[in-house]
N, C-alpha and C positions, 0 to 999 in steps of 0.2 A: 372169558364169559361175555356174550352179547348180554344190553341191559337187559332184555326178556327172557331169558336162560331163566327155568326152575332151579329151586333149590340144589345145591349137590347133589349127588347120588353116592349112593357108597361104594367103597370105603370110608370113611372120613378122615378127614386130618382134625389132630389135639387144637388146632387154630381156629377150627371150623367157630362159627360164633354156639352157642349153646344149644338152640333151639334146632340147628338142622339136624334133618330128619323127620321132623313133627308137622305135619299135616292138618290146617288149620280149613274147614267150609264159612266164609262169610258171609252166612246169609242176611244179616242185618240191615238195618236203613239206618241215614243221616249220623247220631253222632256216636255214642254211650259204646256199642257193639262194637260198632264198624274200628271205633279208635283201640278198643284192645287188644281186633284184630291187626291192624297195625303195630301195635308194641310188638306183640308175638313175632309178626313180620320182621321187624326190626333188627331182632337176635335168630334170624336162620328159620326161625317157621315157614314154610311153603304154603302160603293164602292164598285160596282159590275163591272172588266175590264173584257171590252167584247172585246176579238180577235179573229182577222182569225184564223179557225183553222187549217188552213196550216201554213197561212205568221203570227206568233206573232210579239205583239211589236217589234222592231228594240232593244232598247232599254235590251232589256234581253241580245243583244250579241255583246254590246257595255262595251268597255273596259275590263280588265281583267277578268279572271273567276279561278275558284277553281274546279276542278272537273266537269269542261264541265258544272257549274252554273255559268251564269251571276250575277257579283257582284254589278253592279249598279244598276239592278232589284229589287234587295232587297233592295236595299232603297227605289227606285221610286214604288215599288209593295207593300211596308209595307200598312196595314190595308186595304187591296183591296181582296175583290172573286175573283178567276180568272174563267171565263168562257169563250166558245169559240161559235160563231157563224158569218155564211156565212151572211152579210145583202144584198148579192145581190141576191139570192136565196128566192121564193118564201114563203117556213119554214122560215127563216133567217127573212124575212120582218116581217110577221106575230108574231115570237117571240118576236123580239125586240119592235113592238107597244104594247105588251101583259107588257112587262117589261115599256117600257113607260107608260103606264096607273097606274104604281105601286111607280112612281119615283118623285121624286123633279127638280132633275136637270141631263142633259145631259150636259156630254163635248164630241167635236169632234172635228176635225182636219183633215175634208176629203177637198180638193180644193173644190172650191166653184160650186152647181150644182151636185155632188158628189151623196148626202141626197136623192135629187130632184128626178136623175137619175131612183133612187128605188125605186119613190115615198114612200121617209122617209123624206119629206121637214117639215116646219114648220107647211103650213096646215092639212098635215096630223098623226103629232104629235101631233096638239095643240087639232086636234078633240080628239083624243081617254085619254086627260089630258090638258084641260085649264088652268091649275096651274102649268103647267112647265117651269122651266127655261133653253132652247136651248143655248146652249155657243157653240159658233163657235171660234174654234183658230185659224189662217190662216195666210201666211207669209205678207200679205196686204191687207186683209179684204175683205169681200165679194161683192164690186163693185166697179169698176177704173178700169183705162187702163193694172193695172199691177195683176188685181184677181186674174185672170186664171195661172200666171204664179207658176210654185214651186217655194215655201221660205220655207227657214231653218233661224238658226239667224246669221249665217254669213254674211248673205245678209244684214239685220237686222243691226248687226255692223258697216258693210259699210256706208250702206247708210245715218243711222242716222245723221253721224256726229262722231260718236266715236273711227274710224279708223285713220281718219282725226287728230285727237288730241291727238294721242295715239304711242308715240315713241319718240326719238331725234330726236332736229331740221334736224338734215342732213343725216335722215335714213328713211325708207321707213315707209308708215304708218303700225302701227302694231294690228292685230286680239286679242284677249283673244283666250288664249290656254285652255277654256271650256265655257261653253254655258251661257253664258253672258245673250242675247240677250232670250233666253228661259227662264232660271231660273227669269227673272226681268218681263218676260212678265207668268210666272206661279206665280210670287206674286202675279198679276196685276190681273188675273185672278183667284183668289182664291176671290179677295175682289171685285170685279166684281160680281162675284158671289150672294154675301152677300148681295150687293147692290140690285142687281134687284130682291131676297130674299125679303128685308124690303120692296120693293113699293109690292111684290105681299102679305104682312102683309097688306097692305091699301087699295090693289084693287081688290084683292081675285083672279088675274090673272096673267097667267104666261106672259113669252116676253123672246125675243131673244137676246140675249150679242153677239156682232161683236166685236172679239178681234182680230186684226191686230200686228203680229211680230214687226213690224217696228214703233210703237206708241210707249209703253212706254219707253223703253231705249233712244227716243227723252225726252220723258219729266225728267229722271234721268240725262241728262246731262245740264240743268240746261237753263240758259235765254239766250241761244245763237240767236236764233230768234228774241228776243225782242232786246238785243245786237246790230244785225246786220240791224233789221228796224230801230232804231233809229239814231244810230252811224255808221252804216256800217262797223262794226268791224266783225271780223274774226278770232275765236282763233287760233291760231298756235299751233304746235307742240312744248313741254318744256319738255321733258325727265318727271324727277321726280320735277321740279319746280314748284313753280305754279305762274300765276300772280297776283292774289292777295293774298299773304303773303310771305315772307321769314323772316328767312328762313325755306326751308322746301325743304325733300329730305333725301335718304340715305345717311349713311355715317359709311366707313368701319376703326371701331374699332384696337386695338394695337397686337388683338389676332387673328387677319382674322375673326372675323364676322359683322354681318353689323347690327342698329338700323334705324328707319325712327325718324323722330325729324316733329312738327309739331309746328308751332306759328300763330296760327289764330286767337287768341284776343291776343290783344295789350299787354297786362299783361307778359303774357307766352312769348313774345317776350323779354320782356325787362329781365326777369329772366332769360332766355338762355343768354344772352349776359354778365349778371351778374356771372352767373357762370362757361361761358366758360374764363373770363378775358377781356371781350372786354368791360365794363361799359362805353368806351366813344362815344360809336358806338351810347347808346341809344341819347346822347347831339345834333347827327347830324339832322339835320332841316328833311331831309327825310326820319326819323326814325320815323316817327311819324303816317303813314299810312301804311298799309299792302301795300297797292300798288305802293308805293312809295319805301318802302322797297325791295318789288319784282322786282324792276327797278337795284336796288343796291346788287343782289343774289350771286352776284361773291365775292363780300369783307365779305360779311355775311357769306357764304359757307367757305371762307378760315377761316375763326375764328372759326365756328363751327366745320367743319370739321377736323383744324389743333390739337384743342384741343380736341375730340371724335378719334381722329390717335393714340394719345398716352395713352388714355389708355384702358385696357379690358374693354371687355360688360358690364361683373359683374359691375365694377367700374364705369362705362356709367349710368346705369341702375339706381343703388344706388344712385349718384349725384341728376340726372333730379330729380327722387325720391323724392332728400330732401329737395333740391328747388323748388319743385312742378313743375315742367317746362314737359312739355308731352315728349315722348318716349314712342319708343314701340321694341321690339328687330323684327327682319327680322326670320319669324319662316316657315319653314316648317313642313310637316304634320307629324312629327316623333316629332319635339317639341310640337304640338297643342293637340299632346297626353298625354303630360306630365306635360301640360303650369298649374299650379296650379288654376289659375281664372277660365280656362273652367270645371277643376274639382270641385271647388266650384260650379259651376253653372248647374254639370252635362250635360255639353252640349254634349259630345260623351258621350254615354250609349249603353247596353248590351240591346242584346235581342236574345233569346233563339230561333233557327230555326232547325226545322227536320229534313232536309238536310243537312245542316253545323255545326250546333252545334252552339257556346254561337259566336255571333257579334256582331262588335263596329260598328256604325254609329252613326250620328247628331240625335240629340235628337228632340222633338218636336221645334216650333219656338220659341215661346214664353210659359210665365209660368206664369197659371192664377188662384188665392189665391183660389178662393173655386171652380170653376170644369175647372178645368185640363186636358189637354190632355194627350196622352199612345199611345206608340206604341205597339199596340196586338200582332201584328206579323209579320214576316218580307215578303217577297215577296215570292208569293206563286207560285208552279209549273204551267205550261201551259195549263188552261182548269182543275185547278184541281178542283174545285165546279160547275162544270155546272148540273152534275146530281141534285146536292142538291139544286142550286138556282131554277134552273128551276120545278123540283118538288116541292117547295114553291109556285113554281105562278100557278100549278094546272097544269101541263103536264103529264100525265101518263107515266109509261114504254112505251107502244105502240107509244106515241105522241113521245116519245126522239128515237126510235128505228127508226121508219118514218121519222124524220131529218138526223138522223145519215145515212139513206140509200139515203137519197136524197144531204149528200155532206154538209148539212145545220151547223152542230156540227163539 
């Protein structure tokens, strides 16, 4: 198989990774969409990203680049066609319903009414493929006072609640310095996916998935909801503490660097105090609950703390280690390179790109015993299969020459 080879074709082989066969349109921009279609990608789905072919993804010229090539592309474009067309453009309409009749699943990511506009709504989807599954990504889903409005995940962050809870007590609340809020709602949307997948296994019909920004990063931050209906509780801001457990938090080592230390079962607590020298910490009556404990973070913090002060990482490291008591050292991406586990694990792998030559990126997500996922290859140029997809679905040279003159490619 050359790297740009589509997906298999049948027969398949029992090895085949899961998803080939399945026929993914990526219509989306920048991150939430575009990254689910990726996972899909990942395990055998055959992604076809369809962009403007003026305005591409955002996402191509986001963050650094190597020779005027966006570097994030190539990760978020691995195992995707890249094709280009206008869908507001009469060709544009017509191709992309020729390519829907062909497809499993659409993901998009236009404001809501967008689709409609161009009459490319759901009715007129679902006619020319009753078995499709329409994924709408949207920063607040397609109905409420707040639809129409633009979201990104920033807004997302905010609002959830995660901004809120995210800093020191007596400092402003603080954003994730990357896409939080997209990448947690492109899981969400990957398994989303999968989901309305199996009911159309049981009803032999497709349906529509309204994935709203602002949904799951509420539900990853856990029962604050039920928390606040019942008790009228409010989490606050705790830097690196938490309130239910201590102790827990950085703590900067004899050689200037820093490990996270974590005591979330009771066990692992009373070991960290055994072999920081504190054993009589465990005798105190409110040593006996994580949250009881997290009331007392100050006296726990100075003992852990005092003894992780004097000595090296290595020596930090090695301890927890042999006391079994968790630790984890404070890595940046220059260590994740070299962290020996992710190497076991192959989680940064190589992949061979035309343009660039040999790249590290994240490896697939997960690693499954008998069909497996592969990154085929990495994110491909602007429009560069459109000829070849498009003549797949029966367009002639004349038909793509007649696009291209009407602005539609």
């Amino acid at each position: 198989m050359t790297p740009y080879d589509p997906a298999p074709a049948a027969p398949r082989s029992p090895s085949d990774p899961p998803l080939t066969g399945l026929r993914v349109l990526d219509l989306a921009t920048l991150f939430a969409g575009p990254l689910a279609a990726t996972l899909l990608g990942d395990f055998g789905a055959e992604v076809v990203k369809v962009e403007h072919p003026r305005k591409p993804d955002p996402s191509r010229g986001h963050g650094p680049s190597k020779d005027g090539i966006g570097l994030w592309w190539k990760m978020l474009g691995r195992n995707k066609r890249a094709i280009t067309l206008d869908l507001s453009t009469p060709g544009g309409r017509s191709t992309l319903l020729r390519l829907a009749g062909t497809a499993d699943v659409i993901i998009e990511n236009f404001r809501p009414g967008t689709l409609e506009k161009w009459d490319l709504g759901w009715p007129e989807l679902s006619a020319v493929n009753p078995r499709l599954i329409l994924t709408r990504v949207t920063g607040f889903g397609q109905f409420g006072p707040y639809a129409h409005r633009p979201g990104f995940g920033t807004l997302a962050e905010a609002m959830s609640g995660f901004a809120a809870i995210t800093g020191e007590p007596d400092a402003p609340p603080t954003l994730p310095p990357f896409g939080l809020a997209d990448s947690i709602a492109g899981l969400t949307t990957a398994y989303a996916v999968m989901t309305a997948l199996a009911g159309r296994d049981r009803t032999g019909e497709g349906q529509v998935v309204d994935m709203a920004l602002i949904e799951p990063i509420l539900t990853v931050l856990g029962p604050q909801p039920t928390w606040y209906d019942q008790l009228g509780h409010v989490q606050p801001r705790t830097g690196n503490r938490s309130q239910n457990n201590a102790p827990r938090g950085t703590y900067l080592t004899a050689d200037g660097t820093w490990v996270a230390v974590s005591t979330s079962a009771q066990s692992i607590a009373e070991r960290v105090m055994v072999l920081v020298g504190r054993p009589d910490l465990i005798d105190e009556p409110w040593f006996a609950t994580g949250e009881d404990r997290a009331r007392h973070a100050d006296v726990l913090d100075d003992a852990v703390g005092g003894w992780i002060g004097r000595h090296t990482r290595a020596d930090v490291l090695a301890a927890f280690e042999k006391a079994e008591a968790a630790v984890a050292p404070i890595q940046d991406v220059r260590d994740v390179m070299t962290d020996p586990q992710y190497q076991a694990l192959n989680t940064i792998t190589t992949v061979d790109d035309p343009e660039l030559g040999p790249l590290r990126m994240q490896n697939v997500l997960f690693r499954l015993s008998a069909t497996p996922g592969a990154i085929r290859w990495a994110g491909r140029p602007h429009g560069a299969d459109t000829e070849e997809v498009l003549t797949e679905l029966g367009l002639t040279p004349a038909d793509l020459a007649g696009l291209r003159a009407e602005g539609a490619l």
